[in-house]
PyMOL Python script that loads the backbone (N, CA, C, O; Angstrom):
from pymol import cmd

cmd.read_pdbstr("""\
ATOM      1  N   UNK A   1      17.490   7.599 -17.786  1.00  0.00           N
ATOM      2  CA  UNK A   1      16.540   6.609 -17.298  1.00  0.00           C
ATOM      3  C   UNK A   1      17.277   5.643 -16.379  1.00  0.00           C
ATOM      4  O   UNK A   1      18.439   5.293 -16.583  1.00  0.00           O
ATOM      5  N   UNK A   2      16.482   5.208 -15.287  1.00  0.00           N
ATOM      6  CA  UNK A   2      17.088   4.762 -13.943  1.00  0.00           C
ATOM      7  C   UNK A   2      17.430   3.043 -15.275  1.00  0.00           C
ATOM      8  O   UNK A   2      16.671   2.825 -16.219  1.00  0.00           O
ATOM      9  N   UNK A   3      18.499   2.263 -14.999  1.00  0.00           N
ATOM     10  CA  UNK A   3      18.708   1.097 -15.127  1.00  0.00           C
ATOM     11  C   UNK A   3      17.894   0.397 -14.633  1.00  0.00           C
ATOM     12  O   UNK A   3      17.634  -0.483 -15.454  1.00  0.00           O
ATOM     13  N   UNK A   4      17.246   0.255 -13.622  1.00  0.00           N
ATOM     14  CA  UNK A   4      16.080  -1.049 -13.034  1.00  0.00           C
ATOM     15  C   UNK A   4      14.901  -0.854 -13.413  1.00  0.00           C
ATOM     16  O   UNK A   4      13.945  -1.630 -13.401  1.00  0.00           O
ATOM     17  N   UNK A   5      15.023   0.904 -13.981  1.00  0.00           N
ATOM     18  CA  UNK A   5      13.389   0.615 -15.162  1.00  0.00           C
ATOM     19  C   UNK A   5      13.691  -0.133 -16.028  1.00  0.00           C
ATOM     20  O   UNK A   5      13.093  -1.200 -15.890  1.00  0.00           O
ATOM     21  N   UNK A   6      14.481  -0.108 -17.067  1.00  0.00           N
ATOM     22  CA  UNK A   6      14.861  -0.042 -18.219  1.00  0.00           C
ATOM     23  C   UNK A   6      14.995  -1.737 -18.218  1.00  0.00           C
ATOM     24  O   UNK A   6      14.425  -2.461 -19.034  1.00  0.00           O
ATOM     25  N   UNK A   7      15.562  -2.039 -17.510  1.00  0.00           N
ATOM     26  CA  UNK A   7      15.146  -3.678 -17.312  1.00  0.00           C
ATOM     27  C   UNK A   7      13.849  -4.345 -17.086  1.00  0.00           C
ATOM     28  O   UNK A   7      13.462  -5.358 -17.669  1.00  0.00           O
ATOM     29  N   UNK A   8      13.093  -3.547 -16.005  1.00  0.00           N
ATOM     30  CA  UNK A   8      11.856  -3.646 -15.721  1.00  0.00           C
ATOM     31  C   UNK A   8      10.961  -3.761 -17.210  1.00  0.00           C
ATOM     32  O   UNK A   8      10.246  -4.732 -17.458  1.00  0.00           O
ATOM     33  N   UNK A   9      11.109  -2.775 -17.996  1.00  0.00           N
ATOM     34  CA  UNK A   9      10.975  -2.937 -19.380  1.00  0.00           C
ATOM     35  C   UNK A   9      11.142  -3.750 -20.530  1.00  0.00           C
ATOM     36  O   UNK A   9      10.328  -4.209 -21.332  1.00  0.00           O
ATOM     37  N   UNK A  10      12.709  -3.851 -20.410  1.00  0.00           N
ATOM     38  CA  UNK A  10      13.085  -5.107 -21.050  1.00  0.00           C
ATOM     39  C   UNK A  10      12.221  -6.237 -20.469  1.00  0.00           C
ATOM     40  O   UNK A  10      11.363  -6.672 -21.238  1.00  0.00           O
ATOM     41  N   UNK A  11      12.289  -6.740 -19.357  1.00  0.00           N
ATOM     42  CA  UNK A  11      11.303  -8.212 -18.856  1.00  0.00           C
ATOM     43  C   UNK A  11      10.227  -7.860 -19.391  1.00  0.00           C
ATOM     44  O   UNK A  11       9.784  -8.893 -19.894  1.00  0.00           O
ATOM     45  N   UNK A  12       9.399  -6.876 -19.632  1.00  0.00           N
ATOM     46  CA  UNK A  12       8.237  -6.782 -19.489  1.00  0.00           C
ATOM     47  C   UNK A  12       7.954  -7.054 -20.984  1.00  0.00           C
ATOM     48  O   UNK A  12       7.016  -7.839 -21.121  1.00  0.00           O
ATOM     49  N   UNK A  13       8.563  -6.576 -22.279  1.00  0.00           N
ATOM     50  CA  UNK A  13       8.764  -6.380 -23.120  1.00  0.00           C
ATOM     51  C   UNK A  13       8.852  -8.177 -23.906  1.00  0.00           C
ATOM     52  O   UNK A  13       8.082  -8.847 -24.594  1.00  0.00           O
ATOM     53  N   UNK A  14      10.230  -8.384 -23.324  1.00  0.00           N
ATOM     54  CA  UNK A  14       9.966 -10.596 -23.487  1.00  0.00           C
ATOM     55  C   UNK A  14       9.303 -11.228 -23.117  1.00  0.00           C
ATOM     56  O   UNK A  14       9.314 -12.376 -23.562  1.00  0.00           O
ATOM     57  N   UNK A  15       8.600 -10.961 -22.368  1.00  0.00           N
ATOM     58  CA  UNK A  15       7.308 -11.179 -21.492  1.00  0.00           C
ATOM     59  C   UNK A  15       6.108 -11.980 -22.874  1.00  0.00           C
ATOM     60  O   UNK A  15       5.862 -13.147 -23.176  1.00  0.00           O
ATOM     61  N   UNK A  16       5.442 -10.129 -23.595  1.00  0.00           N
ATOM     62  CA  UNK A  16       4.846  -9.780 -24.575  1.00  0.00           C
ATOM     63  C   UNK A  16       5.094 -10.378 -25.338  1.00  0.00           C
ATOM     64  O   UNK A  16       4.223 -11.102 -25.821  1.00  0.00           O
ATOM     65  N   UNK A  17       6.556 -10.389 -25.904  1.00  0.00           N
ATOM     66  CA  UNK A  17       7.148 -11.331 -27.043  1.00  0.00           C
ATOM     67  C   UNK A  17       6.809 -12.942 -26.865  1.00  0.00           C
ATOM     68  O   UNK A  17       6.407 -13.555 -27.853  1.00  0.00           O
ATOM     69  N   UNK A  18       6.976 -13.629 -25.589  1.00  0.00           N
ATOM     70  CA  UNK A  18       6.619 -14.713 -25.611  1.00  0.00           C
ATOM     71  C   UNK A  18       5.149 -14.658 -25.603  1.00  0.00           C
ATOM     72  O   UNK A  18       4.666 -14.642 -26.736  1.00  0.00           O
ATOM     73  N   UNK A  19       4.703 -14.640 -25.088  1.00  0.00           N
ATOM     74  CA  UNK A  19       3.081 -14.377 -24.932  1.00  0.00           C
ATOM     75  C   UNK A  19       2.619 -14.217 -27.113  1.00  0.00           C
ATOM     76  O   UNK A  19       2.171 -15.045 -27.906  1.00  0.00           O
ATOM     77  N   UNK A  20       2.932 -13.141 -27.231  1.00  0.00           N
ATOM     78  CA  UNK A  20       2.861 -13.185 -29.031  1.00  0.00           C
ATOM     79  C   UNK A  20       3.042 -14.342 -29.368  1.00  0.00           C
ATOM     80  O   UNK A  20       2.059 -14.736 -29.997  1.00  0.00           O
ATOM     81  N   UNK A  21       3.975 -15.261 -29.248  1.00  0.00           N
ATOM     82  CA  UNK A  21       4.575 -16.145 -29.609  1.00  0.00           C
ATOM     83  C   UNK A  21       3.746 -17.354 -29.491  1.00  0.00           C
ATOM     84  O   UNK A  21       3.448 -18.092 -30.431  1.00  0.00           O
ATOM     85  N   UNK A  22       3.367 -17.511 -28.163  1.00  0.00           N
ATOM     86  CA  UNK A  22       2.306 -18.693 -27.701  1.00  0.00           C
ATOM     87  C   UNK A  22       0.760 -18.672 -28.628  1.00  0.00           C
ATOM     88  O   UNK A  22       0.048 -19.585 -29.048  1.00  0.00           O
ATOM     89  N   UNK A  23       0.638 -16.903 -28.715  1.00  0.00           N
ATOM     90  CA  UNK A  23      -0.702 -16.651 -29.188  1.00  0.00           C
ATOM     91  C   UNK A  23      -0.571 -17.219 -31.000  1.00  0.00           C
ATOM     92  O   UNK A  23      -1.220 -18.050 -31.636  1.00  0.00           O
ATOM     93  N   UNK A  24       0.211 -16.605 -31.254  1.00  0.00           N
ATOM     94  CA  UNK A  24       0.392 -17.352 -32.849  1.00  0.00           C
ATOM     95  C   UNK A  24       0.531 -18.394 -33.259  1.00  0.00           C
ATOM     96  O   UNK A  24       0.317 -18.591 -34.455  1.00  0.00           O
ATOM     97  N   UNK A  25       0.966 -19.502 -32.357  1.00  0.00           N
ATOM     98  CA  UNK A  25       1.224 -21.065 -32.254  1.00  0.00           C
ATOM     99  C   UNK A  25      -0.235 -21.416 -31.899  1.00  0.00           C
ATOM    100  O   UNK A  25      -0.692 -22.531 -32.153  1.00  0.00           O
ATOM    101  N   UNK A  26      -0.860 -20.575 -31.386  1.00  0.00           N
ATOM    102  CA  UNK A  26      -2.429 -21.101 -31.164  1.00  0.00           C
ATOM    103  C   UNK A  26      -3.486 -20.769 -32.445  1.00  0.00           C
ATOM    104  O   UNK A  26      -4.476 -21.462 -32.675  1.00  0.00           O
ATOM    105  N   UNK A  27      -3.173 -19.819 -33.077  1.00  0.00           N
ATOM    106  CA  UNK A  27      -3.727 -19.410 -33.781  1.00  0.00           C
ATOM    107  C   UNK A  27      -3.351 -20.703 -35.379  1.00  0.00           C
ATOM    108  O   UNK A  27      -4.167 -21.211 -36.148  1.00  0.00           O
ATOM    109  N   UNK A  28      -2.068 -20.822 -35.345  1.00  0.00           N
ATOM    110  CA  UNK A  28      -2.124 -21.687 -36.391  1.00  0.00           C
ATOM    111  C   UNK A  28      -2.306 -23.796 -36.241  1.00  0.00           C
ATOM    112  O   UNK A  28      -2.419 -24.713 -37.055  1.00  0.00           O
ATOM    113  N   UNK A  29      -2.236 -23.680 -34.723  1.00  0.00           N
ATOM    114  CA  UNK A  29      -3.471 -25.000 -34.327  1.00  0.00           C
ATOM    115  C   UNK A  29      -4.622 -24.435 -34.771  1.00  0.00           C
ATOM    116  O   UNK A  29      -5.204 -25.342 -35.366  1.00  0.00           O
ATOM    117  N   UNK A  30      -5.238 -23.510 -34.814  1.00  0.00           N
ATOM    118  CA  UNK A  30      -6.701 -23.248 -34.861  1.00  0.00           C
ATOM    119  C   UNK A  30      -6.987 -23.385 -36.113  1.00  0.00           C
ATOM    120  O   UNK A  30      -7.912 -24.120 -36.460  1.00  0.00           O
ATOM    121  N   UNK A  31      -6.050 -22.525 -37.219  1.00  0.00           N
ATOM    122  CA  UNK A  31      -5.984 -22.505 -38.380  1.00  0.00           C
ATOM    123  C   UNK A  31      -6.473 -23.934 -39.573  1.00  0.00           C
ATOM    124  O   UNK A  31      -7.204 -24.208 -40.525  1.00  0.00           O
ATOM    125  N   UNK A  32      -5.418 -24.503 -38.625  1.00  0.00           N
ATOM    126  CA  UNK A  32      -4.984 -25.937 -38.994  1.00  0.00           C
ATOM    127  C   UNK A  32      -6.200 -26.810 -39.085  1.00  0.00           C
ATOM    128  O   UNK A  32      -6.326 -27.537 -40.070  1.00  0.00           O
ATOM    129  N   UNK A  33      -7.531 -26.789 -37.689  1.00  0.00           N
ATOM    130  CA  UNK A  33      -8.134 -27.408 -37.076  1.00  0.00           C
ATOM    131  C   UNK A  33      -9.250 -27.117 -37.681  1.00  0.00           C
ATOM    132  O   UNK A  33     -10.170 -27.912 -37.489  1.00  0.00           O
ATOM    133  N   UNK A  34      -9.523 -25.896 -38.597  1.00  0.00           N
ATOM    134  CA  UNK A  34     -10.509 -25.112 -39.011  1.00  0.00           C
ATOM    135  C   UNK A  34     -10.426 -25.653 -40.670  1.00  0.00           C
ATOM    136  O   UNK A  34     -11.386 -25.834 -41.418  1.00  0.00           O
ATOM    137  N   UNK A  35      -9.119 -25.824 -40.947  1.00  0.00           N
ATOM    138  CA  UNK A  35      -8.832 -26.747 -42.716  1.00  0.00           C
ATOM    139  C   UNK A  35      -9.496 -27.953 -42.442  1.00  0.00           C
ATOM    140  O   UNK A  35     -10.320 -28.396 -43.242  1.00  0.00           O
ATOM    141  N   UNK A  36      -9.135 -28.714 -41.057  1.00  0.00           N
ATOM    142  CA  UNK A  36      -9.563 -30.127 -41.247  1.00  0.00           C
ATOM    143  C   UNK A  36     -10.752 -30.361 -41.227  1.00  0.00           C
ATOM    144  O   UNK A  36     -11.139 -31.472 -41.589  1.00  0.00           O
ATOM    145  N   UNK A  37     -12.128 -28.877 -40.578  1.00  0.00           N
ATOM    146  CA  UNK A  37     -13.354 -29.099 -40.154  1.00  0.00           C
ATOM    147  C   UNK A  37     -13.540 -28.710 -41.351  1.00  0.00           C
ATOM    148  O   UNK A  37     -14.541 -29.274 -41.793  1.00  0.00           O
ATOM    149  N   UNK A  38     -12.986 -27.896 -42.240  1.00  0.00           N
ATOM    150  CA  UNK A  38     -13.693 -27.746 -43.823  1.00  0.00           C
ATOM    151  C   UNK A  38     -13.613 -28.582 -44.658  1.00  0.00           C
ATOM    152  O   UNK A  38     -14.345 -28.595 -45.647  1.00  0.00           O
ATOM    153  N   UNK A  39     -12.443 -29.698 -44.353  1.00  0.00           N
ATOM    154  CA  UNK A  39     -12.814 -30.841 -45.259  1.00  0.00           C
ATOM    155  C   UNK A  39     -13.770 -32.036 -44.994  1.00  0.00           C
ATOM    156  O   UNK A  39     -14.358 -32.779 -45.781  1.00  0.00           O
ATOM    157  N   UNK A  40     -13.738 -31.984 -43.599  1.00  0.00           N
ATOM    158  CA  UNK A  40     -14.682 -32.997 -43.452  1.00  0.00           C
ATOM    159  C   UNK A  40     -15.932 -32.523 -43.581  1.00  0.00           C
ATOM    160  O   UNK A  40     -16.799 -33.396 -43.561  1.00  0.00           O
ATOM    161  N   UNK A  41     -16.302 -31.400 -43.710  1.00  0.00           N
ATOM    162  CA  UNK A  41     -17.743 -31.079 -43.550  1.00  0.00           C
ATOM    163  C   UNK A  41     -18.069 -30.491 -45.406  1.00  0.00           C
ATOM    164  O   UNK A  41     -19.034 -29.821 -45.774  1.00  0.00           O
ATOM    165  N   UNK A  42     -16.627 -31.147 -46.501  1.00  0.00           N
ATOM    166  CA  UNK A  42     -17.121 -31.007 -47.780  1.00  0.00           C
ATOM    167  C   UNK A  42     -17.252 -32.830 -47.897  1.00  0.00           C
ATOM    168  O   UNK A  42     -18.154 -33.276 -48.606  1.00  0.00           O
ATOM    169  N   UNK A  43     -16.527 -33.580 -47.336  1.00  0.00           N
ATOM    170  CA  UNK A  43     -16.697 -34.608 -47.622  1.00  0.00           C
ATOM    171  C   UNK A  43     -18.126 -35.849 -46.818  1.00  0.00           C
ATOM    172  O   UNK A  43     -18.452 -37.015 -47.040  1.00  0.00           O
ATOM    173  N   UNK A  44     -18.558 -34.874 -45.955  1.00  0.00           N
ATOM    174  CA  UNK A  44     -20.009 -35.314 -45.739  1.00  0.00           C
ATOM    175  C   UNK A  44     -21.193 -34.370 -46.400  1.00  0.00           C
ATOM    176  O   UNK A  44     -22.412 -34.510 -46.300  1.00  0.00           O
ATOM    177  N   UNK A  45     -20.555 -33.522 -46.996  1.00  0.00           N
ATOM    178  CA  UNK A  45     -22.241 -32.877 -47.555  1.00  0.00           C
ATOM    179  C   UNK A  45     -21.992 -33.550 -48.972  1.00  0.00           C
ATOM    180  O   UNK A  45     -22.900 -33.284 -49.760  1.00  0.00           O
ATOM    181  N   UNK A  46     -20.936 -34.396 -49.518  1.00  0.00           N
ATOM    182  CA  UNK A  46     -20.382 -34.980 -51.122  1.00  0.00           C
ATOM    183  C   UNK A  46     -21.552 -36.254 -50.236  1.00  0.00           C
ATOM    184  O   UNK A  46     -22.611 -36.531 -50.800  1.00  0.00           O
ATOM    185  N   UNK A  47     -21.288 -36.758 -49.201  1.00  0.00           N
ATOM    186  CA  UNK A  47     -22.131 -38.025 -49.604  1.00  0.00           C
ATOM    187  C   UNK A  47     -23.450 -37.571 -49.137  1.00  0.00           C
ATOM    188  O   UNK A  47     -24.275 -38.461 -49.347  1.00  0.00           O
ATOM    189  N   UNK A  48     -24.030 -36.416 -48.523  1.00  0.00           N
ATOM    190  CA  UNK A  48     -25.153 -36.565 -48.267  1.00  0.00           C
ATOM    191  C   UNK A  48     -25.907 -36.209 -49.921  1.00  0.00           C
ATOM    192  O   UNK A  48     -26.979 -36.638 -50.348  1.00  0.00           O
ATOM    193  N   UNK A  49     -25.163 -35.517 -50.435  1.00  0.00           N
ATOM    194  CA  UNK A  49     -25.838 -35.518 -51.699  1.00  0.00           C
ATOM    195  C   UNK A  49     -25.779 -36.799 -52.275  1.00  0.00           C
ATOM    196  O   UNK A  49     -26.889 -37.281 -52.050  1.00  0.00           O
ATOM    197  N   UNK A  50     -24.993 -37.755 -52.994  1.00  0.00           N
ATOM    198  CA  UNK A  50     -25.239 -39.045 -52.740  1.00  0.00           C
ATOM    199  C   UNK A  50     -26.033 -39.696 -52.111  1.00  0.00           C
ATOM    200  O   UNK A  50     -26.346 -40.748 -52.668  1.00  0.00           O
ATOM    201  N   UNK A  51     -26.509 -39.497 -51.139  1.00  0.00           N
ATOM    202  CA  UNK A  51     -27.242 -39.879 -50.542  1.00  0.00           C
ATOM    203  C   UNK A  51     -28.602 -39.407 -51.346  1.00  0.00           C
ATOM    204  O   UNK A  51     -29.322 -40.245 -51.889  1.00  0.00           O
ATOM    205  N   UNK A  52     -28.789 -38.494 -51.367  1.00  0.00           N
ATOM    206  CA  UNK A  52     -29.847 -37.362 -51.672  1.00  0.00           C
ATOM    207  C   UNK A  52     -30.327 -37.517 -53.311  1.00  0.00           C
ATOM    208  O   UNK A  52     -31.430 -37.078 -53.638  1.00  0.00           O
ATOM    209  N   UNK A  53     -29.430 -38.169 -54.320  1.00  0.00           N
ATOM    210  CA  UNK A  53     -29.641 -38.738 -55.524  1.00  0.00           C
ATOM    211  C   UNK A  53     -29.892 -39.688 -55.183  1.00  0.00           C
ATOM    212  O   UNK A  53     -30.940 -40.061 -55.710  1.00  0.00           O
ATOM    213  N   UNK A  54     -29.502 -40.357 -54.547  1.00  0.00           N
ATOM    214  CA  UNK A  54     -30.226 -41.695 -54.742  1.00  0.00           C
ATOM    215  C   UNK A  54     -31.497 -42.147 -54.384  1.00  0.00           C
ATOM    216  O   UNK A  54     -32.094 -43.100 -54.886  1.00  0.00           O
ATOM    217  N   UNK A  55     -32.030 -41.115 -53.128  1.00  0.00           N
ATOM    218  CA  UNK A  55     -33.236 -41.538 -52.731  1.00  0.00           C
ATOM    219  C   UNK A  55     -34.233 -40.533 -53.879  1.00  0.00           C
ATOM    220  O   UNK A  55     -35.453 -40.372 -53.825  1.00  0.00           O
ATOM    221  N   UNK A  56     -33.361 -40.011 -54.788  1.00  0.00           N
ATOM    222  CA  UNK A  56     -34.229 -39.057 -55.687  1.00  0.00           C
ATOM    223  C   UNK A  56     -34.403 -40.092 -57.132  1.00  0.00           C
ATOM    224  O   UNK A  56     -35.158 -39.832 -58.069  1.00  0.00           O
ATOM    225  N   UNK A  57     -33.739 -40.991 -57.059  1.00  0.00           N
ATOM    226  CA  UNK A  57     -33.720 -42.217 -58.069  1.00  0.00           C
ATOM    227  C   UNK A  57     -34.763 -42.842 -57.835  1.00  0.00           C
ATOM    228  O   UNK A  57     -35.733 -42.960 -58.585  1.00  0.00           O
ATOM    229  N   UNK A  58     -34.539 -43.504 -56.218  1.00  0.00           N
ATOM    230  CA  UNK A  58     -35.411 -44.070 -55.702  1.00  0.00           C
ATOM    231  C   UNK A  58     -36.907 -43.827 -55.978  1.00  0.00           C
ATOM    232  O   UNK A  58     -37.658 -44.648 -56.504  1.00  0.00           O
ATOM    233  N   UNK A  59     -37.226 -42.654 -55.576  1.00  0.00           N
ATOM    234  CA  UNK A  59     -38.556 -41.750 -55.357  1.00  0.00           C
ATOM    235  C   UNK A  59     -39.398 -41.740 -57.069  1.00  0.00           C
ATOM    236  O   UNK A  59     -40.625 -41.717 -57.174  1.00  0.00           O
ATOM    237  N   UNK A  60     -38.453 -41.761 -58.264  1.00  0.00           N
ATOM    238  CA  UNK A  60     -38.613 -41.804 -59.691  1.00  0.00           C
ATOM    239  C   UNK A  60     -39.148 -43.039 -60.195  1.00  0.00           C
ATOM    240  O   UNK A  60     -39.949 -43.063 -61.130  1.00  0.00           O
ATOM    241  N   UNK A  61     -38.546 -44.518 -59.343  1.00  0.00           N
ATOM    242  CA  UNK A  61     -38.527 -45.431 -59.938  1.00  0.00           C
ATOM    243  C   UNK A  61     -39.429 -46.259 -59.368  1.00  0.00           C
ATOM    244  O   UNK A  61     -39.537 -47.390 -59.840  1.00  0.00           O
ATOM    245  N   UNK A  62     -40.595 -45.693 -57.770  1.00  0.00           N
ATOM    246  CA  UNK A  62     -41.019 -46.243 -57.075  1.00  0.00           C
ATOM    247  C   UNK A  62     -42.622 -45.390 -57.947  1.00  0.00           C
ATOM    248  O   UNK A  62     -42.642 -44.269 -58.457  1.00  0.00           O
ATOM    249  N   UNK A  63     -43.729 -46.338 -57.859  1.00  0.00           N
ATOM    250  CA  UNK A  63     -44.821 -46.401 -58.868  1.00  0.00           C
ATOM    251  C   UNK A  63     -45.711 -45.537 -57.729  1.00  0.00           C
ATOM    252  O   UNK A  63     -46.874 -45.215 -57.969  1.00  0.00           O
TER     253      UNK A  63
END
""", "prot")
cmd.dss("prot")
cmd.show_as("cartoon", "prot")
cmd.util.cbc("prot")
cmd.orient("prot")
């Protein structure tokens, strides 16, 4: 195999590797970003239920 493929290859090859590299660093921002939207979206459906007892208190205690 000619040497200036074989390099051609090699570049092409670290290329991929970085590219992998970038893609997985994105993937675990995403990861990351996707924990924080699951907590906030347990800690607003905790008060909408709160919410949701109380106007069910409300609704009990109103004649």
């Amino acid at each position: 195999m000619d040497l200036n493929v074989f390099e051609k290859l090699e570049s092409k090859i670290d290329q991929l590797l970085e590219k992998n590299c970038a893609l997985e660093e994105k993937c675990r921002e995403l990861l990351q970003e996707k924990s924080a939207l699951t907590d906030e979206k347990a800690l607003i459906a905790a008060e909408v239920e709160r919410i949701l007892g109380k106007l069910a208190y409300l609704d009990r205690e109103t004649p």
